[in-house]
N, C-alpha and C positions, 0 to 999 in steps of 0.2 A: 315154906316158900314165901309167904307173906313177912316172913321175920325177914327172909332176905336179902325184899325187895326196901326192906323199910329202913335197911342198912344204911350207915354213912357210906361207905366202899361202893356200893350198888348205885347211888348219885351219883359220887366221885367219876364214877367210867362211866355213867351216861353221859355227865355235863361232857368230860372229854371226847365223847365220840363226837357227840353233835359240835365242840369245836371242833375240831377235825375238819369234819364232813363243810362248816362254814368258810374254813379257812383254803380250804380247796375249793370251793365253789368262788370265791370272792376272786383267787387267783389263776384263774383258769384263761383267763381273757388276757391277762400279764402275760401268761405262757405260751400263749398263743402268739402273741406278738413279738417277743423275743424269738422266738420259734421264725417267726418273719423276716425280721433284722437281721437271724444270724444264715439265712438263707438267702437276704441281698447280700450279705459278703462274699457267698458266693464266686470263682470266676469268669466273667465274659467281656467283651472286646465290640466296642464301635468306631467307626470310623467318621472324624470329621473335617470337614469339605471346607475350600476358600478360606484356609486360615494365614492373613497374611505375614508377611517376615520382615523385621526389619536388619535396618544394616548400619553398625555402629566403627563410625569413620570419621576425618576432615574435611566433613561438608563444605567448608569455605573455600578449599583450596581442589580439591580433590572429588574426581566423578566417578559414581563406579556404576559398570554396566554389566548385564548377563545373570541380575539376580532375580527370581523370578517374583510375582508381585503377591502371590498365593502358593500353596503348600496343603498337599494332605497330612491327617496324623492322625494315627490310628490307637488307641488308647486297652491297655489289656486289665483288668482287675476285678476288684469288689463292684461290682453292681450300682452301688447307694455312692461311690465315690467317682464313679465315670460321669455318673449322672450328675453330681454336684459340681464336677469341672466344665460339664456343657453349660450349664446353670449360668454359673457366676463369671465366666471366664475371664478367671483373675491369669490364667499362664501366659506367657509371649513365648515367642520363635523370635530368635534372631541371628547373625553373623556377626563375629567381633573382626573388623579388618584393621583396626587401630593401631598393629605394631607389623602392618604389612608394608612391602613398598611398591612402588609404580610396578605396575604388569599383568600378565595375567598369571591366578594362582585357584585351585580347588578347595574349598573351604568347606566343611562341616556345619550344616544347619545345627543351634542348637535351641536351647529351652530351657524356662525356668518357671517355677510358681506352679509347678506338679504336684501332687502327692506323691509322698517314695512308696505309695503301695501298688502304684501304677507303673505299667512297662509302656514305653511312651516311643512310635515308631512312625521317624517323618519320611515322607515319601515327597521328591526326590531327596537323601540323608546329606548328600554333597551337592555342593553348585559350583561350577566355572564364571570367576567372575574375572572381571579387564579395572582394573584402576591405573586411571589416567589424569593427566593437572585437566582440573574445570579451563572452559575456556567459555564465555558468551558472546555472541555478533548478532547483529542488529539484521533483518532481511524482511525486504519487500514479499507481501501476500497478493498473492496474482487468483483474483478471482475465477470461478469456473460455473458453467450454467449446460443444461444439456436441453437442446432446442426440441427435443420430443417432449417434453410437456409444454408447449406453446401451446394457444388454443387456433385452430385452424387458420389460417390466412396471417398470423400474426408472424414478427419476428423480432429478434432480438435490437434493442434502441444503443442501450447503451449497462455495462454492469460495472460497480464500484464497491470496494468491500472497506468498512473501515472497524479499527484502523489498520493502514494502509501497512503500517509497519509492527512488526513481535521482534522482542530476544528469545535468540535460541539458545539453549546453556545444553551442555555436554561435553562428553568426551572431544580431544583436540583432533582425534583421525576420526570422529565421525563428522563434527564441524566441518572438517574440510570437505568432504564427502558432499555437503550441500549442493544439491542441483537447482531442486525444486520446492519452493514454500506457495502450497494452496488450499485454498478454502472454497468447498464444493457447493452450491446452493441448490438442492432437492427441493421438492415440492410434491406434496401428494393429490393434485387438483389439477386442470388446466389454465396454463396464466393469463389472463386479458388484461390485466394493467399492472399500475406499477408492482411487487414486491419484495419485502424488506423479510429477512430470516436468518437464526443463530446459525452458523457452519462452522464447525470442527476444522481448526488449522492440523496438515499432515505436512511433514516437511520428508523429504524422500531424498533420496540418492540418485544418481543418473540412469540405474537401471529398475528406476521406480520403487525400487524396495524403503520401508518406511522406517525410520533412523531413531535407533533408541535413545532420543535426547529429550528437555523437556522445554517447553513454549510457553511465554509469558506476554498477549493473554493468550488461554489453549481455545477460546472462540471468538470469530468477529464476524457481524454484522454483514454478508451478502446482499446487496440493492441492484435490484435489476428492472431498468425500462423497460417498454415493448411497444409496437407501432404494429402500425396495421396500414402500411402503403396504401396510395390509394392514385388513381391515374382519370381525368376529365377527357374522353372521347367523341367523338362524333359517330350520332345514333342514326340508322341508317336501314331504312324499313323497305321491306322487300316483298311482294306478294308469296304464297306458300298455296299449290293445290290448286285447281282449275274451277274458275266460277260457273257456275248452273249455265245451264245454255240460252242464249238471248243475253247473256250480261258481259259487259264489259267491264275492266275495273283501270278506272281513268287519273286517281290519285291515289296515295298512302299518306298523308298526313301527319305525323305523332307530335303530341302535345310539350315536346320538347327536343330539343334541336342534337344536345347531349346527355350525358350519362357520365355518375361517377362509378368506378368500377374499383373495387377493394380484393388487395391480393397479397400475391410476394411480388418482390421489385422486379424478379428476375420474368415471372409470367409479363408482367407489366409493361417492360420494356419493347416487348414481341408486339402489344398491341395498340394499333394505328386507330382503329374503326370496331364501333359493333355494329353487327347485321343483327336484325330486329325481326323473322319470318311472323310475319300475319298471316292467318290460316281465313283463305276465303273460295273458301269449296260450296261455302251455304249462305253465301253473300248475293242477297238481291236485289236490293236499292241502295242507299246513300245510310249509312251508320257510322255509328263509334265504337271501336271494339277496347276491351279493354286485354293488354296483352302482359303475361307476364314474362318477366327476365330471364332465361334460363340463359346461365354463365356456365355448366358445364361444371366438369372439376378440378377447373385451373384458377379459377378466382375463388372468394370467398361471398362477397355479395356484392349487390348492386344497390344504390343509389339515383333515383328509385327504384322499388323492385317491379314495379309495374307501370307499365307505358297506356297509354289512351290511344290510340288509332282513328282518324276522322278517314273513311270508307267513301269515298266516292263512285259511282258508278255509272256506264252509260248501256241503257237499254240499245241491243240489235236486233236484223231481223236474221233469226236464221235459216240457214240453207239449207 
């Protein structure tokens, strides 16, 4: 046994086992990993969202409408290559209408810059489009404001939107179509003075629907004043409540003659006079009372909000 072990042959097939045994341990982690990659090749399928399209035409001369501005597509294959098309996305979507003529015609979305190991499914696959001669015209932007964001008592002064004028380019039957060109100014606050804001030009048709053409600029500048009326009355004080017994109340006095009163035009109009009640129920000799202005909920405020009251009185004898 010891002859052998002492053998050249008996080395021989050790050293090779223990390569062996190294050459599979070094590559086991390789195997592994191929074992991986060939398990992303795998099949599976994702779908992706807002992938826009174009449309290849006579932009100079020629409009086309009814194509949509986004497209799904839904991608079927190897695992490691869907992923690498979301990655990089080198593919386009487009429509060739380049040898079409004026009308309306159903054209096939298509695509390019796939992998051919991919099954490539756009959703919607056809569009109905309209090609019609460009035409652009020139149209006044008729400013819009919506008077429920005023802030109480205020109203609208005056609204200006510049500029005053966009081209509109499109199809020649929706051009004519033009009703309305506006630009709406929202506000998320309530407005007490002047405000200036971006607003989206919408150019619509006579039964409001909004006209697939495009605007040059597509925003302009809404400017809108605001005022806050306001109306100089005669103040007009009135006893309120019956004075203690033995007193008389001989004058009313207030430390000004009128009042400004802040409103809408339309309350404003109606009012001639304000009555001023002084409450003198607890009133026993000669004071000054100090009275506040209650306007009710037809004005907004007064100017000043509180009046002075000089209380005169004359002692009786009662019965």
């Amino acid at each position: 046994m010891d002859k052998f072990s002492e053998s050249k042959w008996f080395v021989r097939v050790i050293a090779f086992l223990l390569a062996f045994l190294l050459y599979v341990m070094v590559n086991f982690d390789e195997l592994e990993l191929a074992q991986r990659v060939d398990n992303s090749g795998q099949g599976t399928s994702d779908e992706l969202t807002n992938i826009p399209v174009q449309a290849y035409y006579d932009t100079e001369n020629l409009y086309v409408s009814g194509l949509p501005d986004q497209v799904q597509v839904e991608l079927s294959g190897p695992k490691s290559i869907i992923e690498s098309a979301k990655r990089l996305r080198e593919f386009k979507l487009y429509v060739d209408l380049t040898d079409l003529e004026i009308g309306t015609h159903r054209v096939a979305i298509e695509h390019e810059n796939f992998s051919d190991k991919l099954n490539v499914s756009i959703r919607p696959a056809y569009v109905t489009v309209s090609i019609e001669e460009k035409v652009t015209a020139v149209h006044s932007v008729t400013p819009e404001f919506n008077d429920s964001v005023l802030a109480e008592g205020y109203q609208v002064d005056n609204v200006t939107v510049a500029p005053q004028e966009v081209r509109v380019t499109g199809a020649e039957s929706d051009i004519e179509k033009i009703a309305f060109v506006k630009a709406a100014l929202t506000s998320g606050q309530e407005i007490n003075e002047e405000t200036t804001a971006t607003a989206n030009v919408q150019v619509l048709d006579g039964d409001l629907n909004k006209l697939d053409v495009k605007v040059e600029p597509e925003t302009v500048q809404v400017s809108i004043s605001v005022k806050n009326p306001s109306k100089k009355v005669e103040l007009n004080a009135v006893s309120k409540g019956v004075p203690p017994s033995g007193i008389k109340i001989s004058s009313l006095e207030p430390n000004v003659d009128e009042i400004t009163v802040y409103g809408k035009e339309s309350a404003l109009e109606e009012l001639k006079e304000f009555t001023l009640p002084v409450d003198v129920s607890k009133v026993t000799k000669d004071t000054t009372l100090t009275v506040p202005v209650n306007l009710g909920d037809e004005y907004n405020f007064s100017s000043p909000k509180e009046i002075k009251v000089k209380v005169t009185v004359e002692k009786t004898t009662a019965e």
